[in-house]
C-alpha positions in Angstrom: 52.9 115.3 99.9 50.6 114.3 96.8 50.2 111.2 94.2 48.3 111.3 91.5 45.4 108.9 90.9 44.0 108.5 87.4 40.4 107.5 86.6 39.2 106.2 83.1 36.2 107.5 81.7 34.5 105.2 79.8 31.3 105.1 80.4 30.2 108.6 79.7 27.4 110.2 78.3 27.5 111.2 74.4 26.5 115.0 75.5 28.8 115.4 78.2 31.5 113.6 75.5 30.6 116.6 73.5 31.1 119.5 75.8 34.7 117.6 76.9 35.1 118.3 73.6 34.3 121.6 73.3 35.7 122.5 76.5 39.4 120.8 74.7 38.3 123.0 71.9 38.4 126.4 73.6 41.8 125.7 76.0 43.5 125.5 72.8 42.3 128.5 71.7 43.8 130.1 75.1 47.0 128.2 74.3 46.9 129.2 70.7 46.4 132.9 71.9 49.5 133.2 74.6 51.3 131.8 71.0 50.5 134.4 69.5 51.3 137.6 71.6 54.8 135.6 72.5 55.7 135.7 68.9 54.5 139.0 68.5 57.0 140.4 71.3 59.7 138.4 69.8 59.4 139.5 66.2 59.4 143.1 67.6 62.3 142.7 69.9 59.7 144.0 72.8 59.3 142.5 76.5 58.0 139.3 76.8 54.7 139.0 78.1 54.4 138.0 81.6 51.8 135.9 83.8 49.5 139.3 84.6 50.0 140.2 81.2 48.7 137.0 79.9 46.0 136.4 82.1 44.8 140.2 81.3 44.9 139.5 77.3 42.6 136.3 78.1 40.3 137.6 80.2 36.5 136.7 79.9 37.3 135.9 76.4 36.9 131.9 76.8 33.7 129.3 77.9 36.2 128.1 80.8 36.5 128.9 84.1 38.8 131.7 85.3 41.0 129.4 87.3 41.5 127.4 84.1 42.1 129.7 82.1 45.0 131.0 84.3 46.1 127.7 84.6 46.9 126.7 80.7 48.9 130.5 80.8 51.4 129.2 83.3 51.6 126.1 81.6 52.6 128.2 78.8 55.3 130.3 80.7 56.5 126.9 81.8 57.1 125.7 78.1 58.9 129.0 77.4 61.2 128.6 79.9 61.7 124.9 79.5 62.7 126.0 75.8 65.1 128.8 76.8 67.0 126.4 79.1 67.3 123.5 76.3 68.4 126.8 73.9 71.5 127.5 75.7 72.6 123.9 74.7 70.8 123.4 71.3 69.9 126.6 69.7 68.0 124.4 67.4 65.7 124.4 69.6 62.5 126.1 69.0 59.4 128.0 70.8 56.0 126.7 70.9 54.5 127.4 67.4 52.4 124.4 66.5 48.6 125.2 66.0 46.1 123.1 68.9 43.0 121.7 68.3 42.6 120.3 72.1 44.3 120.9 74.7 44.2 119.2 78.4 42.1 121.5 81.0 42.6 122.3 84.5 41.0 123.0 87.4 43.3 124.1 91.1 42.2 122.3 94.4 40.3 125.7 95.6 38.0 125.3 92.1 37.3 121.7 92.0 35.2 120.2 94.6 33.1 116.4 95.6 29.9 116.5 95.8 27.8 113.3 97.1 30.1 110.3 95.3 30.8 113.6 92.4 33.5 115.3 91.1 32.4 119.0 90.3 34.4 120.9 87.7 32.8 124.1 87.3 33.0 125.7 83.6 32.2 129.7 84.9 29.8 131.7 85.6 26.5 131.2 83.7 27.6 127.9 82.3 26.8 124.4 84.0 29.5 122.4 85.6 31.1 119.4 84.4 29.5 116.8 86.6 31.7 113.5 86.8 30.6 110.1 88.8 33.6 108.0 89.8 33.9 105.5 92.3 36.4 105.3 95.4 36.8 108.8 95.3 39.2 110.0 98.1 37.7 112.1 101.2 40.2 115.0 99.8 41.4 115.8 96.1 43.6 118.7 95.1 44.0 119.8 91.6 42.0 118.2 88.6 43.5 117.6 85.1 41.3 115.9 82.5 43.7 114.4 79.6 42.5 112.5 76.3 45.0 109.3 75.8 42.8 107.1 74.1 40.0 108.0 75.8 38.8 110.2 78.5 41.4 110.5 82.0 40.8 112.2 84.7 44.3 112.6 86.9 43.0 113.8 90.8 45.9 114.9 92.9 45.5 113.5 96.3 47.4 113.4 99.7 49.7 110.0 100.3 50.6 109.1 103.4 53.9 109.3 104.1 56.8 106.9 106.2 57.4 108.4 109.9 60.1 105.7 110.4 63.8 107.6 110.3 65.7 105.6 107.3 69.1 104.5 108.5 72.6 105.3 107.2 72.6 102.5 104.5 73.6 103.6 101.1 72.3 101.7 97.7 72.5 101.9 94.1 70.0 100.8 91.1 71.2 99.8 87.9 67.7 100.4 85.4 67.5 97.9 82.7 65.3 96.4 79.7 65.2 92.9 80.5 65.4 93.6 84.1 63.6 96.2 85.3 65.8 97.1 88.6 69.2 96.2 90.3 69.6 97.2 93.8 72.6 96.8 95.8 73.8 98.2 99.2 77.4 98.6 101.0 75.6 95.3 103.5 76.2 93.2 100.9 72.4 92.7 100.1 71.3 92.6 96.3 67.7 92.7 94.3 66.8 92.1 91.0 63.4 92.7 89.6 62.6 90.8 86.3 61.1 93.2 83.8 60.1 90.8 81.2 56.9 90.9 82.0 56.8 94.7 80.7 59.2 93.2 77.7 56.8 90.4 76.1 53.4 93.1 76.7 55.2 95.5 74.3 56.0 92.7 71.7 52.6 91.7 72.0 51.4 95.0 71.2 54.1 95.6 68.5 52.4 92.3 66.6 48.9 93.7 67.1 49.4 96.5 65.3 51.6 95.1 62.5 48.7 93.1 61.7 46.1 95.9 62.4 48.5 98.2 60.2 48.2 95.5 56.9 44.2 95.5 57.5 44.1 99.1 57.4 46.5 99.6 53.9 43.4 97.6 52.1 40.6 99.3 53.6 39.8 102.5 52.0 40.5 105.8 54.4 37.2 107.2 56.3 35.3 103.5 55.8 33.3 102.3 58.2 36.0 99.4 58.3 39.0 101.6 58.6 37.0 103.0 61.7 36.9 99.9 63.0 40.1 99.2 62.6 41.3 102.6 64.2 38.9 102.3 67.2 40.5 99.0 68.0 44.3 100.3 67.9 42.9 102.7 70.2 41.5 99.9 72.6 45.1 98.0 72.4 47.0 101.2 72.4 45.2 102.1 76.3 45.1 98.6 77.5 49.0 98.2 76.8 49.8 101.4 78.7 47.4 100.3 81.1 49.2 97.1 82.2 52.6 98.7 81.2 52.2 101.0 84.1 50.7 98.8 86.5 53.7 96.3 86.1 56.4 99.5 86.2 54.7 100.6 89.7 54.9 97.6 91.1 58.6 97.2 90.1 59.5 100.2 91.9 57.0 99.6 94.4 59.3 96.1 94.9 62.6 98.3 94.9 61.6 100.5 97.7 60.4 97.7 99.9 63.7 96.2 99.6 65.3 99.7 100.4 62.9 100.5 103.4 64.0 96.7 105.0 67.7 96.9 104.6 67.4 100.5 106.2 68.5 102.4 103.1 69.0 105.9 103.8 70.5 107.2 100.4 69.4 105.9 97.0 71.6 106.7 94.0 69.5 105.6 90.6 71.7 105.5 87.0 70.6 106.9 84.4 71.2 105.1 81.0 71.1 108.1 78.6 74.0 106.8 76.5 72.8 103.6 75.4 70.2 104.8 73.1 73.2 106.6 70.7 74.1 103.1 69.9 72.8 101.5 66.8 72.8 98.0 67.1 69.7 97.3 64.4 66.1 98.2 64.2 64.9 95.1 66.5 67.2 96.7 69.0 66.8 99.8 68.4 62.9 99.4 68.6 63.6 97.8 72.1 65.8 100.3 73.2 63.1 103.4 71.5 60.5 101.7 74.3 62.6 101.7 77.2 60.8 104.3 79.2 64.0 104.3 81.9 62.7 107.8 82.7 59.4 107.0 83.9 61.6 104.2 86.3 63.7 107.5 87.1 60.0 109.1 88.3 59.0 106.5 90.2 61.5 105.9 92.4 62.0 109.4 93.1 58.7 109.9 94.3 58.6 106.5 96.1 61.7 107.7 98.3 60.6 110.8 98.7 57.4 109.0 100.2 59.7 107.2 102.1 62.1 109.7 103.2 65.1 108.3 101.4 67.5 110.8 100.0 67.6 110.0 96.3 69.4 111.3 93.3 70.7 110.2 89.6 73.2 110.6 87.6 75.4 108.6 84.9 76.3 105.1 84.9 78.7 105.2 81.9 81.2 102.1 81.9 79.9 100.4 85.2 78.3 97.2 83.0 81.7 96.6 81.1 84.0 97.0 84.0 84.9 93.6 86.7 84.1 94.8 90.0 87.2 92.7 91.5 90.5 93.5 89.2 89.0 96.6 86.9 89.4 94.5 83.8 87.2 95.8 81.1 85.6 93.9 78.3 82.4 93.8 76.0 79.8 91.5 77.7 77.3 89.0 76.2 74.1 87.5 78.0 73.0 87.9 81.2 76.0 86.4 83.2 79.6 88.1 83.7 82.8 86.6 83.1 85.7 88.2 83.9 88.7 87.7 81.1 91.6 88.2 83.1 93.4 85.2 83.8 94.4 86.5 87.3 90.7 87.3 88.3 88.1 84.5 87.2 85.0 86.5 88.7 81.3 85.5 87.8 78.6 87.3 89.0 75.0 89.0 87.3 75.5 91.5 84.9 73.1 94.2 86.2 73.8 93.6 89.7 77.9 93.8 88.4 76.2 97.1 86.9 75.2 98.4 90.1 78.0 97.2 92.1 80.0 99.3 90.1 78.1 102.6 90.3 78.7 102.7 94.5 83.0 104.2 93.4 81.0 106.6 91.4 78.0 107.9 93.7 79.3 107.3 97.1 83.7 107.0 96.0 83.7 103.9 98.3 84.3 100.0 96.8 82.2 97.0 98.2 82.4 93.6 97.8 80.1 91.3 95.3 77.0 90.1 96.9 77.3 86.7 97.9 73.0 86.3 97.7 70.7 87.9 94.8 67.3 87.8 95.7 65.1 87.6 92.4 61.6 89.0 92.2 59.0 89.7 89.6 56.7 92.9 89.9 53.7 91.1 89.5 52.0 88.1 87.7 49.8 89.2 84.6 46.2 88.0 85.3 44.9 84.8 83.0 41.5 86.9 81.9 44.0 89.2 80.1 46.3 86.9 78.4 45.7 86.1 74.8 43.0 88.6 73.7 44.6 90.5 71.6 44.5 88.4 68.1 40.7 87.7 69.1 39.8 91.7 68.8 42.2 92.3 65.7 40.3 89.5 64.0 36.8 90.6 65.1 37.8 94.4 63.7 38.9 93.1 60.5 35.8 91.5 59.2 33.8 93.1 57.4 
């Protein structure tokens, strides 16, 4: 099995900048091509072009690499079936048609190789290779992809070791959530909840930043060397957010499969929160709720089981927050803590961990009983040389 390990490029040379570039410049030209001979079959009601078809009409046409250019043609093929699978639902729905002017580039595990403390992308016969220094580079690297978010990436897929202990029989359930990240509960009575308001106050931090980066800019003239200065710094905010925002999500689920991998979980059942974002409850909410990147959670834990050898899947978790999980009594909760209204029942518990309580009946069709211990964790502390640097860069941009 394989992980992805992302390097940040910033430290590179203005030239080899340039030929990134450049490099960007012609896969979008490939992309822009397969467009083109796609539309062309559909307007005249001919076959679609296939993968050999493709990779004939691009042939020593492009400054890439062979593999690459194959590469960006099944990415292609992938879109166009991605798209005719969300057309049978919304035919609304259209084909790739949007012009490129970059594109990400790739290079397969037989193309890319390491060279002293190197990582060697070759561009094709008769043109130089890419030549990339990076430190703690694994012994073994499959597949390359070099992304712009921001700035340079460089995603290396590399080989994770996997768990050789057997999971036991124990089944769980995690209830995903925006002021705590995780839930987890299992049928022996053991429940975790990991905080996710670290990830909450970084994204309201950055949500102030660029307010006030957003009023600078409306006085500056467009193309000044100010409004540069202001854009590069958005930039710089923009990738350290994301940054620290992912750092904090891995170690949430990190925290969830520990948990799962010491109480012997064997199955792992993760909601999915789809519904909630159809609700408008205001545009502080709904800003919240627009940032809630539950799907990434979804990715991570899969992975992380499969790592582990957990069986995992998802599915809907509509109702389980708004039902008691002693009596069934249903009723619209406020805060953090659940109170039952029945006057028979009287039951208090956490909402999320009422939330995944519930979701056993529906994953499993079995009922357990409320935890009677919640263990609280956070996914990791934010370090002090970070904190509070953001106003200091948005003033230094916006002087003149």
């Amino acid at each position: 099995m394989e992980t992805t390990r992302i390097y940040y490029l910033d430290h590179l040379r203005p030239c080899l900048k340039t030929r990134l570039r450049q490099a960007q410049m012609e896969a979008a030209q490939v992309w822009m091509l397969c467009r083109d001979l796609h539309l062309v079959a559909r307007q005249t009601r001919t076959r679609w072009p296939n993968r050999e078809e493709l990779q004939r009409a691009t042939k020593k046409q492009f400054a890439l690499h062979s593999q690459t250019v194959q590469m960006i043609c099944h990415a292609f093929l992938v879109n166009i079936d991605t798209a005719c699978e969300l057309r049978k639902t919304n035919p609304k729905i259209r084909y790739p048609y949007k012009d490129k002017r970059y594109y990400p580039l790739f290079w397969p595990a037989q193309t890319a190789s390491i060279e002293r403390g190197r990582v060697v992308l070759p561009m094709g016969r008769g043109r130089p290779a890419l030549v990339i220094h990076l430190a703690d580079i694994p012994d073994r690297i499959g597949g390359c992809k070099l992304v712009w978010k921001d700035g340079y990436q460089l995603h290396l897929s590399v080989p994770c070791n996997e768990s050789t202990a057997s999971p036991e029989n124990v089944q769980s359930t995690v209830d995903l959530g925006e002021v705590h990240q995780a839930a987890v509960t299992t049928n022996t009575g053991a429940a975790l909840v990991v905080s996710g308001r670290g990830i909450r106050s970084l994204k309201r931090q950055h949500n102030k930043s660029l307010g006030q980066l957003s009023k600078k800019r409306k006085r500056c003239t467009p193309g000044s060397r100010r409004y540069r200065k202001l854009e590069a710094t958005r930039r710089k905010l923009s990738a350290r957010k994301r940054r620290r925002v992912r750092d904090l999500r891995h170690k949430g689920t990190r925290r969830v499969l520990q948990f799962c991998q010491a109480q012997g979980v064997g199955t792992l059942f993760i909601g999915n929160p789809h519904g909630v974002r159809n609700r408008t409850r205001g545009r502080h909410h709904n800003q919240r709720l627009a940032q809630w990147e539950y799907g990434k959670d979804i990715e991570y834990l899969t992975c992380k089981a499969a790592q582990a050898h957990i069986e995992s899947f998802t599915g809907s978790e509509r109702g389980t927050s708004s039902q008691c999980p002693v009596c069934g009594w249903k009723q619209k909760v406020r805060g953090r803590f659940w109170r039952c209204r029945n006057p028979d029942c009287g039951f208090k518990g956490h909402r999320d961990v009422v939330g995944s309580v519930n979701m056993h009946p529906l994953a499993y069709g079995k009922k357990i009983t409320f935890p009677a211990q919640i263990t609280y964790q956070r996914p990791g502390p934010v370090r002090a040389s970070c904190r509070n640097k953001e106003p200091a860069r948005i003033a230094r941009a916006g002087t003149l």
